[in-house]
VOVEXGU-373914 format. One record per residue: x, y, z of N, C-alpha, C, O, CB in turn. Coordinates in nm, 2 decimals. Each point is the difference from the previous one (the first is absolute). Glycine has a CB too. Layout:
<rs>
{r {X; Y; Z}; {X; Y; Z}; {X; Y; Z}; {X; Y; Z}; {X; Y; Z}}
...
</rs>
This chain:
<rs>
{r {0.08; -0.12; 0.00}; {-0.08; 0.12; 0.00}; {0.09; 0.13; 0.00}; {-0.04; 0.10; -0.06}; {-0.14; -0.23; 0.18}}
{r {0.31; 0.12; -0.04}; {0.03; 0.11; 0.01}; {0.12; 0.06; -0.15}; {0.03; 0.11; -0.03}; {-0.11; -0.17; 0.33}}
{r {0.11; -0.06; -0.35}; {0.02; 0.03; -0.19}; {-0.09; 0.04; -0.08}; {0.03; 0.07; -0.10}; {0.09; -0.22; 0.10}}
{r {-0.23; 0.11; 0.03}; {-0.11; 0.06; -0.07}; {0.01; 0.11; 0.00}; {0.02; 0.08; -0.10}; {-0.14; -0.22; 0.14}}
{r {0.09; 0.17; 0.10}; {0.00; 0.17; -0.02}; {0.11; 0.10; 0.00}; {-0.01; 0.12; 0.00}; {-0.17; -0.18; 0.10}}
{r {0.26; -0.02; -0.10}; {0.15; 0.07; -0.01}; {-0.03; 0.02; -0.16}; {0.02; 0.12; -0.04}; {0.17; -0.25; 0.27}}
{r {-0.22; 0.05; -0.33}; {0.02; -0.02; -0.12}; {-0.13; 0.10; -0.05}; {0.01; 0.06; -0.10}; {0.12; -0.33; 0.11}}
{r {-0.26; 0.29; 0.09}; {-0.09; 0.06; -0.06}; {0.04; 0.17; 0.03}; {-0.02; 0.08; -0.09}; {-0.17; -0.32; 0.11}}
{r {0.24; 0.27; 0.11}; {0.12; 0.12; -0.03}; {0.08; 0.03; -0.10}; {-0.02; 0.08; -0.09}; {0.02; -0.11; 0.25}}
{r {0.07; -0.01; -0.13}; {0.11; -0.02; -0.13}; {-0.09; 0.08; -0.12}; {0.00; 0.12; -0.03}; {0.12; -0.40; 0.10}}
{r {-0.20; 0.16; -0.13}; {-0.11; 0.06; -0.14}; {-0.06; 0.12; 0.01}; {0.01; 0.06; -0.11}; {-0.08; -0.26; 0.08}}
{r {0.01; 0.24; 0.12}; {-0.06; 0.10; 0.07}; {0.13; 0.14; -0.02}; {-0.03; 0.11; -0.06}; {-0.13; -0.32; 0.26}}
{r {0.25; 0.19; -0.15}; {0.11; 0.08; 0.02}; {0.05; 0.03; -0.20}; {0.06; 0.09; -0.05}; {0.00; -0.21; 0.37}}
{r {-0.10; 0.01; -0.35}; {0.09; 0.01; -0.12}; {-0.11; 0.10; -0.12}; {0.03; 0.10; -0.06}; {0.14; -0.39; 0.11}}
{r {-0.31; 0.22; -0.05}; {-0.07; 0.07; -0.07}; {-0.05; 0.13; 0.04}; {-0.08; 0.06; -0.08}; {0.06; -0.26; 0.02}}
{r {0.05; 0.27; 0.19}; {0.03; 0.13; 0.02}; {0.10; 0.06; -0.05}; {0.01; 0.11; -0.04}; {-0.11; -0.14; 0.21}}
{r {0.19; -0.07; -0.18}; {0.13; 0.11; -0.09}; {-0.04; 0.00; -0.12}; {-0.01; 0.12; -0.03}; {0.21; -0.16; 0.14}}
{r {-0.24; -0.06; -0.24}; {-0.05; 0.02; -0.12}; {-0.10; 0.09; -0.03}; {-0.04; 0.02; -0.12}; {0.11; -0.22; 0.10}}
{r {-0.12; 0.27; 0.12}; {-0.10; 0.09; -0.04}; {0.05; 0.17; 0.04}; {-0.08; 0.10; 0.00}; {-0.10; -0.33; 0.04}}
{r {0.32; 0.23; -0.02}; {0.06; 0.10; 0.03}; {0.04; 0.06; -0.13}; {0.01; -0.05; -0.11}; {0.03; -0.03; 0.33}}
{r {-0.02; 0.21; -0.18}; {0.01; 0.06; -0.18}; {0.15; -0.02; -0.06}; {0.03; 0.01; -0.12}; {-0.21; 0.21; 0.17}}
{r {0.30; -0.27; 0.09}; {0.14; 0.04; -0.08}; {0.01; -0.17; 0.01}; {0.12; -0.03; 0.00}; {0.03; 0.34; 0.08}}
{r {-0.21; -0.40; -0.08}; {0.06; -0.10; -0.01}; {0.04; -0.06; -0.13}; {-0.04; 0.04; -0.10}; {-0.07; -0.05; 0.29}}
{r {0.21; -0.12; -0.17}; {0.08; 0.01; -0.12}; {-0.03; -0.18; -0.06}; {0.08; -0.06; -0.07}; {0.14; 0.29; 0.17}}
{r {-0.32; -0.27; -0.06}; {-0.02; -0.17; -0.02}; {-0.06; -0.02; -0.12}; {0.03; -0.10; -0.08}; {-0.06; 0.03; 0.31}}
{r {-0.08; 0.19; -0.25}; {-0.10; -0.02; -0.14}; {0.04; 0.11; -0.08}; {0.01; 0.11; 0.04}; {-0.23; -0.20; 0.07}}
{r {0.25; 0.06; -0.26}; {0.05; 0.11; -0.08}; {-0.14; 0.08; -0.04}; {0.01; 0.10; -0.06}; {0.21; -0.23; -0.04}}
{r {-0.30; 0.10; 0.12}; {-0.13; 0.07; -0.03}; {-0.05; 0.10; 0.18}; {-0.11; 0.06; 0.03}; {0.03; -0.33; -0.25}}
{r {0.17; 0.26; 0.26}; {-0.02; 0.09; 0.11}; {-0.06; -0.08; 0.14}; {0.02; -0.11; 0.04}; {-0.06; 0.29; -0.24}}
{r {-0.04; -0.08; 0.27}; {-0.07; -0.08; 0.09}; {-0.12; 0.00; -0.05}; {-0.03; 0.05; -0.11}; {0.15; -0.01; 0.29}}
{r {-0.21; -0.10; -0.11}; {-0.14; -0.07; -0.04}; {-0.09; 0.11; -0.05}; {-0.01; 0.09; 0.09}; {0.03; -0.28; 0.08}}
{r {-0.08; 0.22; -0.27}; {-0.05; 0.07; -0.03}; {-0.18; 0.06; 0.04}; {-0.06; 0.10; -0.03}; {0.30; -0.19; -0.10}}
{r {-0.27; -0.06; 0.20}; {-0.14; -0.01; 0.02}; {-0.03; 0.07; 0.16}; {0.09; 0.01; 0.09}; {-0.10; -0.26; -0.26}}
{r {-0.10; 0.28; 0.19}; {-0.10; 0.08; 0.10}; {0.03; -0.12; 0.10}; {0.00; -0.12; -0.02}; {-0.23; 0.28; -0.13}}
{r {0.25; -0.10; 0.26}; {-0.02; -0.14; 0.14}; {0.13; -0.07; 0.00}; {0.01; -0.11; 0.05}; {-0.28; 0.04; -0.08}}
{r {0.38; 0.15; -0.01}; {0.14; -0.11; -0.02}; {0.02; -0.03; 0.11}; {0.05; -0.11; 0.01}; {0.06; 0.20; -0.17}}
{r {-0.15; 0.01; 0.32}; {0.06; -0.10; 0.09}; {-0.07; -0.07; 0.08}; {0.04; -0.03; 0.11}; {0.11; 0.15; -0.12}}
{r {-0.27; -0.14; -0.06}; {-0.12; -0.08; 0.09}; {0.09; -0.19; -0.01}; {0.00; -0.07; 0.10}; {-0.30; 0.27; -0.20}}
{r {0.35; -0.23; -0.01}; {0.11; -0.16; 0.04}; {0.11; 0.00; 0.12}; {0.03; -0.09; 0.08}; {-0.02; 0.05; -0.36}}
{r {0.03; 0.15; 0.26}; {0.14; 0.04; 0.14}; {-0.07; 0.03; 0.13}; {0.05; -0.05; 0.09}; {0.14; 0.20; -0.26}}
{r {-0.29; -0.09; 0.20}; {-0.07; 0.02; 0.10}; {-0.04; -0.11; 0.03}; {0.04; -0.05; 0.10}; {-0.08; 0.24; -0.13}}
{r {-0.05; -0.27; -0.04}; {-0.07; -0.12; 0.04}; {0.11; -0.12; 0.04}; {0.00; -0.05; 0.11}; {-0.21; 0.12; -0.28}}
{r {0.31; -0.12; 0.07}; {0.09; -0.09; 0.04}; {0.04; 0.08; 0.15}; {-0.02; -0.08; 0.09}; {0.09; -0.03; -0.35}}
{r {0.00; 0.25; 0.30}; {0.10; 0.02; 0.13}; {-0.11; -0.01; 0.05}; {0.04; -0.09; 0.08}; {0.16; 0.23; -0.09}}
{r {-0.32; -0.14; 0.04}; {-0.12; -0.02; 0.14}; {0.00; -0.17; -0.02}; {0.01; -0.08; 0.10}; {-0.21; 0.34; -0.11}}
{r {0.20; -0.28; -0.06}; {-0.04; -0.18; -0.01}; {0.12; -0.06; 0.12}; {-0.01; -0.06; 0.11}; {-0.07; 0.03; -0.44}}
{r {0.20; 0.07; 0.26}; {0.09; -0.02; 0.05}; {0.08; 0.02; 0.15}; {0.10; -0.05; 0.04}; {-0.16; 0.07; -0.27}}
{r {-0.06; 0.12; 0.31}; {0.02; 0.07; 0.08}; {-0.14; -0.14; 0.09}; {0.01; -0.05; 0.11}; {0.12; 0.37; -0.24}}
{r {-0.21; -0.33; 0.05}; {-0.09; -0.08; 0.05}; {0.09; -0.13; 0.04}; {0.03; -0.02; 0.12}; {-0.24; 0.14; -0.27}}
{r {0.24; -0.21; 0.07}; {0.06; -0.10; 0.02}; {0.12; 0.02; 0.17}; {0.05; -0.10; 0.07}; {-0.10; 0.05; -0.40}}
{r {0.06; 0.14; 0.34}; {0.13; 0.03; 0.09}; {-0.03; 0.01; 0.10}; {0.08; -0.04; 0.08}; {0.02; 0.12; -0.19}}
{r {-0.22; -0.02; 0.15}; {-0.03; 0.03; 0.06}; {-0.07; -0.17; 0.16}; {0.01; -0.03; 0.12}; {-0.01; 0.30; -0.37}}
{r {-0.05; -0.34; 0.09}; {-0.05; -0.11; 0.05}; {0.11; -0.06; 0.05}; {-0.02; -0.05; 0.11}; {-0.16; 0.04; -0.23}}
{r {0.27; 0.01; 0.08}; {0.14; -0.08; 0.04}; {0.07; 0.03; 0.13}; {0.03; -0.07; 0.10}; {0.01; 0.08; -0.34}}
{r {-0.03; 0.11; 0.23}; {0.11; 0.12; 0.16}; {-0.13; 0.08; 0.07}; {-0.12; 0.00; -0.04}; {0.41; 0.10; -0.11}}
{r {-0.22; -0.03; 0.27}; {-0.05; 0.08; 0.04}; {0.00; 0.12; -0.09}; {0.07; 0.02; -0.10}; {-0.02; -0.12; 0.30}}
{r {-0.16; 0.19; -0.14}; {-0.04; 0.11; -0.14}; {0.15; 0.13; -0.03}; {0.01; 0.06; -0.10}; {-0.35; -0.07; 0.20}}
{r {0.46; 0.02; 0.02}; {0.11; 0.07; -0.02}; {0.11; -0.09; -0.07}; {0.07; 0.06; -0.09}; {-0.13; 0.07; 0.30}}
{r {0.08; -0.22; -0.20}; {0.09; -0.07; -0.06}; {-0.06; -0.03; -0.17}; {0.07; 0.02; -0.10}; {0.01; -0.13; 0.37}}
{r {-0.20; 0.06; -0.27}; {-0.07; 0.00; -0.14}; {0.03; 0.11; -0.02}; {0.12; 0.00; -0.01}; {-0.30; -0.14; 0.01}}
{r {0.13; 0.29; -0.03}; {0.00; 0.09; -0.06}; {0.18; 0.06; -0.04}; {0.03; 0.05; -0.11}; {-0.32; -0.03; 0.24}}
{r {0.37; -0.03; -0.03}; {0.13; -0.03; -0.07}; {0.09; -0.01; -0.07}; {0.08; 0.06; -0.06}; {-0.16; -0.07; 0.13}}
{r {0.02; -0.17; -0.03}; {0.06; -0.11; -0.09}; {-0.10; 0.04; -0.17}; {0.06; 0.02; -0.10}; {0.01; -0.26; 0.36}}
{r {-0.18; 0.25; -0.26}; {-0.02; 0.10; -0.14}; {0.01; 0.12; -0.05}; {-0.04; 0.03; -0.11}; {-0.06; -0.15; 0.12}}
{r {0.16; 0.21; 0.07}; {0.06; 0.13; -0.05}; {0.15; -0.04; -0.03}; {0.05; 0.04; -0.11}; {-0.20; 0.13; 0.27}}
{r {0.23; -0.27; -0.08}; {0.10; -0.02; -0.04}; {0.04; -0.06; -0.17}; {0.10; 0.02; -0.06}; {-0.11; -0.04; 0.33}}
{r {-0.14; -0.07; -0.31}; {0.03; -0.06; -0.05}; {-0.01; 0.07; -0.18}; {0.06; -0.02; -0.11}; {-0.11; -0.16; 0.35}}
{r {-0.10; 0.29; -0.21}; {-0.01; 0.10; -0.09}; {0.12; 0.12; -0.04}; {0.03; 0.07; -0.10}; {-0.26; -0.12; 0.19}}
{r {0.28; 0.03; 0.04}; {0.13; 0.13; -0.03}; {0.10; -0.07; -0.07}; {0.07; 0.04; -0.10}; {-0.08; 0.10; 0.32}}
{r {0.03; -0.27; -0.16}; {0.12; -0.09; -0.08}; {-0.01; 0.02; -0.16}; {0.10; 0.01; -0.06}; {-0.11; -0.20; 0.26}}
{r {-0.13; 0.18; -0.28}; {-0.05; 0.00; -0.09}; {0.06; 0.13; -0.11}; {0.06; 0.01; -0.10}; {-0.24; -0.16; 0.25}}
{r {0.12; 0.24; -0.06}; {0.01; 0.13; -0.08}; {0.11; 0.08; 0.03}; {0.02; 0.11; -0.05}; {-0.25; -0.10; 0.04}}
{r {0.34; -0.11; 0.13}; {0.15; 0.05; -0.05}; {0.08; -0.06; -0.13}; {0.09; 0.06; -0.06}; {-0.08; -0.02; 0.31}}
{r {-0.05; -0.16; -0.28}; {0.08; -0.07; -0.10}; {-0.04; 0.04; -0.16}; {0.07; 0.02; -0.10}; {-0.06; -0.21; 0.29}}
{r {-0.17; 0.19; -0.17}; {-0.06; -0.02; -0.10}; {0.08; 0.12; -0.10}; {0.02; -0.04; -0.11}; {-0.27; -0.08; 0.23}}
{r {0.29; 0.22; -0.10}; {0.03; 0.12; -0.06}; {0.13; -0.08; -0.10}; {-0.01; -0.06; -0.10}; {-0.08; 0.27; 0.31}}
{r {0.20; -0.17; -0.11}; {0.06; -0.08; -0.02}; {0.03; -0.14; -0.12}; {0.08; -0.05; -0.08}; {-0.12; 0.18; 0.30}}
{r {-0.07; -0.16; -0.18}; {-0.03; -0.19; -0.12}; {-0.02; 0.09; -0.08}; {0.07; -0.04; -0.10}; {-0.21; -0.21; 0.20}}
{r {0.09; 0.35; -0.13}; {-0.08; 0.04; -0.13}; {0.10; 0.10; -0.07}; {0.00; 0.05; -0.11}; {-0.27; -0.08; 0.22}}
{r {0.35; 0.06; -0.01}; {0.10; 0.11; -0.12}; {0.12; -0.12; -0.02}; {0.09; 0.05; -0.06}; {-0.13; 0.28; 0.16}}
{r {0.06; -0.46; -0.07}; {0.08; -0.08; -0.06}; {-0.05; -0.09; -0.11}; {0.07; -0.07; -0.07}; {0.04; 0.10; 0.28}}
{r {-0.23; -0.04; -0.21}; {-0.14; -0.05; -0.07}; {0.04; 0.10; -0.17}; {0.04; -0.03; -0.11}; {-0.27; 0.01; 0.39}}
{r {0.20; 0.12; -0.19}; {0.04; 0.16; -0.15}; {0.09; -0.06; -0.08}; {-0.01; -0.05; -0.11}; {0.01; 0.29; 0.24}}
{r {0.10; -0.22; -0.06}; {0.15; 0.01; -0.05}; {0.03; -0.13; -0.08}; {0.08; 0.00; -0.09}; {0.00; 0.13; 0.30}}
{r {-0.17; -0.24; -0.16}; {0.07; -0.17; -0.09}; {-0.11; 0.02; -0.10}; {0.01; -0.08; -0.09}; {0.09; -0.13; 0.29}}
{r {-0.23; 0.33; -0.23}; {-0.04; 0.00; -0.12}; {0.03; 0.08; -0.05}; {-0.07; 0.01; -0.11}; {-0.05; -0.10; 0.14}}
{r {0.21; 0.20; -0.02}; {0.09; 0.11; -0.03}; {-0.09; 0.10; 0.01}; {0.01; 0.08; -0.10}; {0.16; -0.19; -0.04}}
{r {-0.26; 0.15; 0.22}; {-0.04; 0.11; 0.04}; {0.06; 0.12; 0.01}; {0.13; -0.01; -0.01}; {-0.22; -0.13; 0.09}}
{r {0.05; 0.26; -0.06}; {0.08; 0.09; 0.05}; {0.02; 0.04; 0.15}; {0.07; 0.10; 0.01}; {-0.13; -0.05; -0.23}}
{r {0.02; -0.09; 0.30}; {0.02; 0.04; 0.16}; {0.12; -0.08; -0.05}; {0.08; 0.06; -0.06}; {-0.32; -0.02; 0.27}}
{r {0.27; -0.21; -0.20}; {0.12; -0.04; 0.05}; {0.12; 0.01; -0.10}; {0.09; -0.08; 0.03}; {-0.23; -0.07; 0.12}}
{r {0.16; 0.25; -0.29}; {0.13; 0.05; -0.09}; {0.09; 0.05; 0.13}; {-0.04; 0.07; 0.09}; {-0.09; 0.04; -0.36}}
{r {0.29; -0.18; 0.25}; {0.10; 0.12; 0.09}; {0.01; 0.15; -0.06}; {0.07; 0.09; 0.06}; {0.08; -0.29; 0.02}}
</rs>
């Protein structure tokens, strides 16, 4: 259970970043549709849900901020080395 929701974070965390305007994963930008972050909201509560059931409600809440921040420190990162191996322009020296 508690991969689950580590993994339904994770998703949660990640499809909040694809719907950000400077992200670098989709060459077509970020999502272009109404309600982009109704999937990122719903997975991090699902996820916040699951955690909750698991730990006490301080340690749950946390252990999924920890796990959302982990997300949206890397993700940048993945995506301007993402750029660069399709020869983008963020990752040119």
């Amino acid at each position: 259970m508690a991969v689950l929701a580590s993994a339904t974070g994770v998703l949660g965390a990640w499809l909040f970043y694809l719907v950000s305007p400077k992200q670098q994963w989709r060459r077509a930008g970020p999502w272009p549709v109404r309600g982009k972050w109704i999937p990122g909201s719903t997975s991090s509560l699902v996820s916040l849900a699951m955690f909750l059931s698991l730990m006490g409600s301080g340690a749950a809440f946390f252990t999924w901020l920890t796990i959302l921040m982990l997300v949206w420190s890397v993700a940048p990162f993945l995506g301007v080395w993402r750029a660069r191996k399709r020869g983008g322009t963020h990752g040119q020296p």
